[in-house]
Every structure is written in C-alpha cells, then in structure tokens.
N, C-alpha and C positions, 0 to 999 in steps of 0.2 A: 558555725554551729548556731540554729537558733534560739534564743528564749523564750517559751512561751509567753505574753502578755496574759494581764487582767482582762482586758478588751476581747482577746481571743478567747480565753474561759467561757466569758456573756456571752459570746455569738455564738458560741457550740453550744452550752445551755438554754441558748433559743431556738436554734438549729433541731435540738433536740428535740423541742416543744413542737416544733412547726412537724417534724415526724409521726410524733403520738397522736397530732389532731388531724392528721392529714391535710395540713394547709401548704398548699405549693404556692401560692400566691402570696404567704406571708415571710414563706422560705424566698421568692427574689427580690420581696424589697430590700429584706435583709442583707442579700447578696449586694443589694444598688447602696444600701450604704455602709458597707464594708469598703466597696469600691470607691466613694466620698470620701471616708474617714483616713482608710487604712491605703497610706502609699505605697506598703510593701509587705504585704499580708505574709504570713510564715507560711509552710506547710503544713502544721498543723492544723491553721483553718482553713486551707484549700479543702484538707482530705475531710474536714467534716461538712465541707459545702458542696464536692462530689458528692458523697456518703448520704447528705439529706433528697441532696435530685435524684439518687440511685433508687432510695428507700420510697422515694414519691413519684416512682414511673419514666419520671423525665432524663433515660438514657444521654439524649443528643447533649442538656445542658450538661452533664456527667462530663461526657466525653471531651466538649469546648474547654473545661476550667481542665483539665487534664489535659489537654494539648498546650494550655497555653501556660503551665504552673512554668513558673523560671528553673525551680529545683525540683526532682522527682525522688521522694524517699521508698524502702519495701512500702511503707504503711499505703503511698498514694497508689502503687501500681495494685497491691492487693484489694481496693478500694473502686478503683475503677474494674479491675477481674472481678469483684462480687457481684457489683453492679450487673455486669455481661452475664453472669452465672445464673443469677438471683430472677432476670427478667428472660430468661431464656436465650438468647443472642449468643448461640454456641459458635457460628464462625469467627464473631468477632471477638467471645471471649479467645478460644482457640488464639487467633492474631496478637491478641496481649498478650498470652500467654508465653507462645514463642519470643518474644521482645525484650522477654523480662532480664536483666541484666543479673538480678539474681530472684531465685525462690526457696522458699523456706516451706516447712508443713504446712502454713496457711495457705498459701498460694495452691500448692496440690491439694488441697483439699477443696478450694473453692471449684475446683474445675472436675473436680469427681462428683462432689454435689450436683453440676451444672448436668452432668452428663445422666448423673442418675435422675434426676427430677424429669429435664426433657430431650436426652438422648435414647438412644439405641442401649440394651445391657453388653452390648461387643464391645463400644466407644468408653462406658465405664471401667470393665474390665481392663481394657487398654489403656486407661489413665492409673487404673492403680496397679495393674505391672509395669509402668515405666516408674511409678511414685516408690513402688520396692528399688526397681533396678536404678533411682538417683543415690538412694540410701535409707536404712530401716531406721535411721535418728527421724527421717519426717514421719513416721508413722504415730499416730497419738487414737485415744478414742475415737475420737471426733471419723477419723476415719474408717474405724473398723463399724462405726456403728451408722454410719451410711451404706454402707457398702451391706452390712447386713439385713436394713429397711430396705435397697434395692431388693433384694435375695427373698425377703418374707415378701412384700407387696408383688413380685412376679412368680412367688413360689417355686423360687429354683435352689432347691432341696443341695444338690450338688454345690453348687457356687457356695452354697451357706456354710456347706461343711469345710470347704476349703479356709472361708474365711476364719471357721470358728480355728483350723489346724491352727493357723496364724498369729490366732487371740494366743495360744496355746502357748506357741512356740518361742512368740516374742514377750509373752509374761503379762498381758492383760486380762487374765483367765480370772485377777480376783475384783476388776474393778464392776460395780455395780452399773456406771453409765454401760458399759458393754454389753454385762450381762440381761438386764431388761428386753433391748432388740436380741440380742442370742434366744432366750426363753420362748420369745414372738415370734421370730421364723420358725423354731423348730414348730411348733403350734400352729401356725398359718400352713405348712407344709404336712401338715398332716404326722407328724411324730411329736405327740403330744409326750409318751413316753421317753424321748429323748428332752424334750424340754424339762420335762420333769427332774432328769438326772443334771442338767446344768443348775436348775432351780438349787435341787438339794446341796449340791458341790459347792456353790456361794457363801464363799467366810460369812459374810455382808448379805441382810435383804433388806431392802428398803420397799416402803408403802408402793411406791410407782414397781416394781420388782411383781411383787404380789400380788398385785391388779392385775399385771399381765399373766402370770400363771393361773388364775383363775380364773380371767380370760378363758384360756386356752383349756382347762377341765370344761368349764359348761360347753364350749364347743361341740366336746364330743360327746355330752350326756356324763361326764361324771360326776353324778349332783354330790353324792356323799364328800368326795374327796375336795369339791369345791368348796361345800359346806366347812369340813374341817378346818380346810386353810383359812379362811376368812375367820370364824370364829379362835385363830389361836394366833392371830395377829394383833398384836401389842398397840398399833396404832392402823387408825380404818379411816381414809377422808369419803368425802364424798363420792368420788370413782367407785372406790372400793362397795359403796351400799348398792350404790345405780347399775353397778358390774352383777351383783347378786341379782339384784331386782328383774334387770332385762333376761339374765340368763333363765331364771327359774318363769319367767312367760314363756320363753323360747321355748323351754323346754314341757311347756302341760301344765305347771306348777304353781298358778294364780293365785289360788289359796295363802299358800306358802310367801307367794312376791307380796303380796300384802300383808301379812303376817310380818316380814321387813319392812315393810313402805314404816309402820307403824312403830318399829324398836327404833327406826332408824329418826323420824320424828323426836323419840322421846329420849333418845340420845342426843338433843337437839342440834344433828345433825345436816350444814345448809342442803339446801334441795335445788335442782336447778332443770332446765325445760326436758330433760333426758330422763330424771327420776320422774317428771308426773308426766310424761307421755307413756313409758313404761309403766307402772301402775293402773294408767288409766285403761290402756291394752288391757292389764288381767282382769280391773272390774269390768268392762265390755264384755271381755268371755264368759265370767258369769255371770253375766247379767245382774249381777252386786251394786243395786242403785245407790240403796244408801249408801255403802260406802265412796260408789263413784261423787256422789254430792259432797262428803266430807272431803274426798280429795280438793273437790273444784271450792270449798269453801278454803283450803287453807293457801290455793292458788293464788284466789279474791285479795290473800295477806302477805301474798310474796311478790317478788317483782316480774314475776313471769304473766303476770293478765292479759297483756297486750301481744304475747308472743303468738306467733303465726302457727308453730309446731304445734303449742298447750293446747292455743284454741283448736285447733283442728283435732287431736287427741278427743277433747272434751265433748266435740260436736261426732265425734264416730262412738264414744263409750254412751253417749245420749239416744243415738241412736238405737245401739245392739241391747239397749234395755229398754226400746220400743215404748220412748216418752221424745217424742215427735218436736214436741213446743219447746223443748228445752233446748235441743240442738237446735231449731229456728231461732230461737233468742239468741244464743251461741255464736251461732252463724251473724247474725244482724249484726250481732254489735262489734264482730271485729274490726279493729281498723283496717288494716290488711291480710287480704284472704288470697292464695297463690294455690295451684293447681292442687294441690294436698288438699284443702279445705274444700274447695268445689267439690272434688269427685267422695269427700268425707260423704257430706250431704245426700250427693246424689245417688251414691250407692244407698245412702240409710233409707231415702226413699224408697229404692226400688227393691229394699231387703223385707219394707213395712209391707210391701205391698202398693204402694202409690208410683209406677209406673209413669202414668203420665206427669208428674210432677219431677219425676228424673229427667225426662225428656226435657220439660222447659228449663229445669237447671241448667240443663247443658247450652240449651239455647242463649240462654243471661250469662254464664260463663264467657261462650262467643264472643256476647255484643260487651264484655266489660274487658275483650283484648285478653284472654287466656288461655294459651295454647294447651289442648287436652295432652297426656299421655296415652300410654297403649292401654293402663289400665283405667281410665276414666273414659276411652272410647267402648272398649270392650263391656263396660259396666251400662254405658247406654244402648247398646246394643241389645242384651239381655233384657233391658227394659223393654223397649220393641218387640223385643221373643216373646215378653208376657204380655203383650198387648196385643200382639198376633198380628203386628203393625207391619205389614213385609216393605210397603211404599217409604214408611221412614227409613227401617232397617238398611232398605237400599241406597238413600240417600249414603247413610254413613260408610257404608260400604266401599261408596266415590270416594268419601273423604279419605277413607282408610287406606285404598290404592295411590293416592293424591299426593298423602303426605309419607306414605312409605310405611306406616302404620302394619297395614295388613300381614307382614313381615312377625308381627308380634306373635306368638301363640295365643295370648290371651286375646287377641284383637279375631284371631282364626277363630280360636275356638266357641266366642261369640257368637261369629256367624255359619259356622255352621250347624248350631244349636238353634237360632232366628230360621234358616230357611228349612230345618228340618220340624217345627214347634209350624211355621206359616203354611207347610204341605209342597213346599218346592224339594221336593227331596233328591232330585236331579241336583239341583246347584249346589245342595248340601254334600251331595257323595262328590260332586267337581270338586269343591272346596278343601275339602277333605286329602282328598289326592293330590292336589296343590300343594299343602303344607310338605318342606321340606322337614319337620319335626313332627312328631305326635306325642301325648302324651296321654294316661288314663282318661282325662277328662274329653281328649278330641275323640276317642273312639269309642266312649260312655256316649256325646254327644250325637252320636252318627249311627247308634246303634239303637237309641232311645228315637231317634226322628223314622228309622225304619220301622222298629217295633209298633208305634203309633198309626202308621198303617196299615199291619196287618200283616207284614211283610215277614213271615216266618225262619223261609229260609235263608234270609240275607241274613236279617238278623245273628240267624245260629252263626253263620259263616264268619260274619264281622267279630261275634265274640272269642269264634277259637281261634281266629286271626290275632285276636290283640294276648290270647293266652297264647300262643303260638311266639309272640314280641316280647316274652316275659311281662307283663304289663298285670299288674293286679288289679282285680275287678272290685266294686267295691258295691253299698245295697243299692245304688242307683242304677247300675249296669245290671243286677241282676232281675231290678224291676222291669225294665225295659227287654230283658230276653224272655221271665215270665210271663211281661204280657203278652208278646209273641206267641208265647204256646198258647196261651190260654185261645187267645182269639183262630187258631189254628188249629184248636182242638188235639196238640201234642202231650195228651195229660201225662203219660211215661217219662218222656225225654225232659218235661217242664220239673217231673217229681225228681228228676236226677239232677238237674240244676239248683230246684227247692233245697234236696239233703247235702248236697256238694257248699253249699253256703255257709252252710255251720262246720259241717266236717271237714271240710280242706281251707276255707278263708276266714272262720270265726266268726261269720257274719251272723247275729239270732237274729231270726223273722218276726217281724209283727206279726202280731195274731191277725189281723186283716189280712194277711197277703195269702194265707189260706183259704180262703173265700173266693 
C-alpha cells in the first residue's frame, strides 16, 4: 500500500496548474523531473500525470504512462477511460473498457458520457441498459442526468420519459442536480406543461432549477407566467436577468427587455457579453439611440469592450438606428472582427441604402481571409438586387454553387429576388423550382419579379399556388399581385385582393396603395 508523499501533493498541484493555463509543455517538463527525482513514483502521481495529458489533448502520452505504470488502481483505469471518453476515441475507450478487472459507477458513467457526447443514441442507450443490468447500486445522478441532456438535445420525448420512470422508481425524484435537466427536456421536447409539473413537484428549487423553467415558459410565449416566476424567486444571478432579457426580445418585448436591462443594472447585478448583446437587439428594434449609447457607455466600464459578440451587437444596434459613423468607428476599432461583425456591417450598409459599400465589405472581408456564411452571402446578393447589378450578382452565384452555399434558403432566396429585381425572370422562375424548400419570402420573391413585368396571370397563379401551400402572404406579396392588376387593368379581381387584405390576413393598406 502506498503513501502518498509531500513531493507527490506539489506535482499534482502543478499538474493542476499546468491544466487551468493550458501548458502542455510545462506539464512534460514536469513529467522529465518527476522522472529525475522520483525512482518510484506512486500511482497517485501516475493517475495525475495521465489525467493532465488527457485534460490537455495529448491522448498517446496518456496511454504511454498507463501502459507502463508498475501498479494499476480503479482511480488509473478510470483515468485513462476518461481520457478516451472525454476526447472522443470510442473504440479505444470501448477496449479499456472491456479490460477493466473491475468497474464501479464511475467507470459506467464515463462511457455513457462518451457515447452520448459522440456516439450514436442506440450505443448510449446500450451502455446504460447493461449499466442497470450490472446493478442499480451504480446508478447516481450523474447518470440519470446525462442520459436526460442526451434525451433533451435530440429531443426524444420517449427515451426522456423513460428515464424520468427511473428517476422515479429508484428514488432520485427529489434531488435537484436531476431535476434541472428533467425540467429542460421536458421543455426542449416541447411539454412545457409537463416540465411545469416536475418544476412544481420539487421539495428543492434552486436558482440554476429556475432558469431553466423559465427558460422553457419564454420558449413558448408564456410571458406572464415567466414574468411571475422570476419575480417570486428569492434569489436571481445573472442567468436568471439575461434569461428574462433575451426572452422578452424573442418574444416583440424591447420596451419591456430594457425596462430589465435597467432594474437589473440598479440591482447591481454583473452583466456579461450575453446581457448587452441581448439589450442591444431591443434598442436596434427600436431604434432607441439613446438608450443604445447608454448601453455601449456602460460596456466602455465593463470588461466586455474588446469582445467580438458586444462589438458586433454594438455595430448592428448602430446601424438599425441609421447613424452610419458610429458603427464604422465600431467596426474600426475592433481587435477582432469574425464573420458576425462583417456581415453586421455589411447588412447595416445595405439596410441604409449604401449598396455599393456592402459590396466592397464583402470584398475586404475576402482579402482579410473570412469565410462568409449563408447569411452574409445572401445579404450581398440583395445588395446586387438593389444595384440592379446582375454581372456581380452572377459572380456570387459561382461562389454560391462552389461552396455549397446555394443549398441555403436564404442564399436561394437572394437570388431569386436579384434575377427577378435585374429582368432575367426565366432564371429567377429556374431558381425557384430548383429550391428543394420554399418559404413565404421565396414565393413573395418570384411573384414580386413577375408582377414587375406586367405579368398578370402568372402572378395571380403563383399567388394562389403559395395560398394553395398554406403559406401566408404578407403586405409585400400583396403589393406585388396589386401591381399586376393594376398594370393589367384587373380593377375587380385587384379590389378583391385590396379587401381580402384586411378581412382575411389583417393586413391595413396605406392610403397610397389606393392610388
């Protein structure tokens, strides 16, 4: 039986260190004089000098100081299984697995982790009916609440309930680590109702508990009942304000999220890159300058200034309140700006009306090595559209099939808004038909490129094709089939689309559109 030394304590305690800062190279010197100093190292500091190579990527050394320990305790075989678990290497954790001379909960647990993170959910499931059928003594939280984060992140409703029978059955129904992921699948799965009822059943709710149930209310639109909960909770961290905050933007509620942003200030409550991106969303929607400045002033005092998210936030709420130079300074002075902040910019451009200035964004984008998304492709494209640029437009087009792009809706819908906006209204009805998806805005787009030439009867057709798709038309689709009649001379059939506007879809007319 070993003793642990003083000597061994200090190397784990640096070992430790060498983990938090991410230094793998200060983690082998370490290793090279352990192997100076110490002629016959315990296992205790084997399993923490696997344990640091595992935690710092370097499988293969893992696996060396574990082939070659003289003595193998549970601690080292569970140590090297983490490893395997942790970095994804499921046949070889699998291989330990089988070898192990004995396993305990940890051991199963590491390997249902493994399976859920980057397995199949069959290989999960099959890890933890053999982990019941070894004995229900290895069951603990740990693993009912993996198994139920599988169940909510693939939203399989069933499996969840099974587990929850389990929670039930074997008597974990009052602990709080459970309960939290229980709450979250039901909610991710779409029974908010049912999460509701585990929420209320809970002897115990704790602040992380409460986040996630009101999580799960804004989800669905239940502003009240989210309101409630949050306000009759005894203690509220940060989560809890930012949880409010994002939800009531989600949900229309700007006024309201800043009306938070502000209690939650004067509760002096920390804030972090999530509350003032959120925030900065609602002042953008209303175009609430002042306020969006006070926010970017209290940014100026936090440690978030240099963040990539904030600044990006800061440079799209600059933008949607159509003060141009702000977002440019914004933008300049970030240290690092990543696809987020490009397409911030270049949308704001092309939302101001500067068009050809999105275009060059993107171009400087390019040459500074940033690979666009679907929706920073689609957003230059539309630029194009309003430039009446079909020669660029085409260009991206390439790019779009090139990079697989084209595939996007929002990348489709684009273009065939450009070819129908530049008078190619052939490529635009190809394109069209192309899309394996449509959505309102693909057949607003295609109906609006026909309407502009005059094109009466397609038009009409395309519209009752997409009411025909259940697809709700909205005042853009209905400009584009008015104008059809109008240049058609359909003044009956355009009056029944006029009144059909307000009386079946809510839509009120500008007084121009009667004109």
């Amino acid at each position: 039986m070993y003793k642990m030394s003083s000597s061994s304590n200090q190397y784990s305690s640096l070992l430790k260190f060498c983990c938090e800062t991410r230094n793998q190279s200060q983690a082998k010197k370490l290793h090279c004089h352990i192997i100076k100093t110490l002629a016959n190292p315990e296992p205790f500091l084997y399993n923490n000098l696997m344990n640091a190579y595992g935690k710092l990527g370097n499988i293969a050394y893992a696996r060396h100081l574990f082939d070659g320990m003289p003595q193998r305790n549970s601690f080292s075989w569970n140590t090297i299984l983490s490893a395997y678990s942790k970095s994804g290497h499921l046949p070889k954790m699998k291989e330990i697995f089988s070898l192990m001379p004995n396993r305990d909960g940890v051991s199963w647990n590491t390997i249902l982790s493994g399976y859920a993170s980057y397995g199949s959910v069959s290989d999960a499931v099959k890890a933890y009916n053999s982990m019941m059928r070894d004995g229900v003594f290895n069951l603990n939280r740990i693993t009912f609440s993996t198994m139920l984060i599988l169940a909510s992140s693939r939203e399989l409703v069933d499996l969840g309930r099974q587990i929850h029978g389990h929670i039930m059955k074997f008597g974990f129904g009052g602990y709080v680590f459970v309960g939290s992921p229980l709450v979250d699948m039901y909610a991710k799965t779409g029974l908010v109702y049912e999460a509701k009822k585990v929420f209320d059943e809970m002897p115990d709710r704790n602040v992380v508990m409460h986040n996630t149930m009101i999580t799960g209310l804004l989800k669905f639109g239940m502003m009240e009942d989210s309101k409630r909960l949050f306000h009759g909770m005894k203690e509220r961290d940060n989560i809890s304000w930012t949880t409010m905050i994002t939800g009531l933007v989600q949900n229309g509620l700007e006024e309201e999220a800043i009306d938070f942003f502000r209690q939650m200030r004067l509760d002096g409550i920390g804030m972090d890159q999530y509350t003032f991106g959120s925030v900065l969303t609602a002042c953008g929607g209303l175009t609430a300058l002042r306020e969006g400045k006070q926010v970017h002033a209290f940014i100026i005092r936090s440690d978030c200034t240099d963040n990539v998210f904030v600044g990006s936030a800061l440079v799209d709420m600059y933008c949607k309140c159509k003060i141009l130079r702000y977002a440019e300074a914004v933008f300049k002075r970030m240290k690092y700006k990543n696809v987020v902040s490009w397409t911030a910019i270049l949308v704001g451009y092309g939302q101001n009306g500067f068009s050809e200035e999105a275009v060059k964004v993107f171009c400087d984008m390019q040459r500074n090595g940033i690979e666009p998304d679907d929706f920073t492709l689609g957003s230059v494209i539309s630029s194009c559209a309003n430039l009446a640029s079909l020669e660029e437009g085409a260009q991206f087009h390439c790019r779009a099939l090139v990079s697989g792009l084209i595939s996007s809706i929002t990348v489709s819908n684009a273009l065939v808004t450009l070819y129908g906006k530049c008078g190619s209204i052939e490529d635009s009805d190809r394109l069209f038909n192309e899309m394996n998806f449509r959505d309102e805005v693909s057949w607003t787009a295609l109906i609006s490129g026909y309407a502009q030439f005059g094109k009466a009867r397609e038009t009409i057709e395309l519209f009752e094709r997409m009411l025909a798709h259940g697809l709700k038309p909205d005042a853009v689709t209905f400009i584009g089939v008015l104008l059809a009649c109008s240049r058609a001379g359909l003044v009956a059939r355009g009056q029944q689309f006029f009144d059909s506007m307000l009386e079946e879809y809510g839509i009120i007319p500008v007084d121009n559109w009667s004109t």
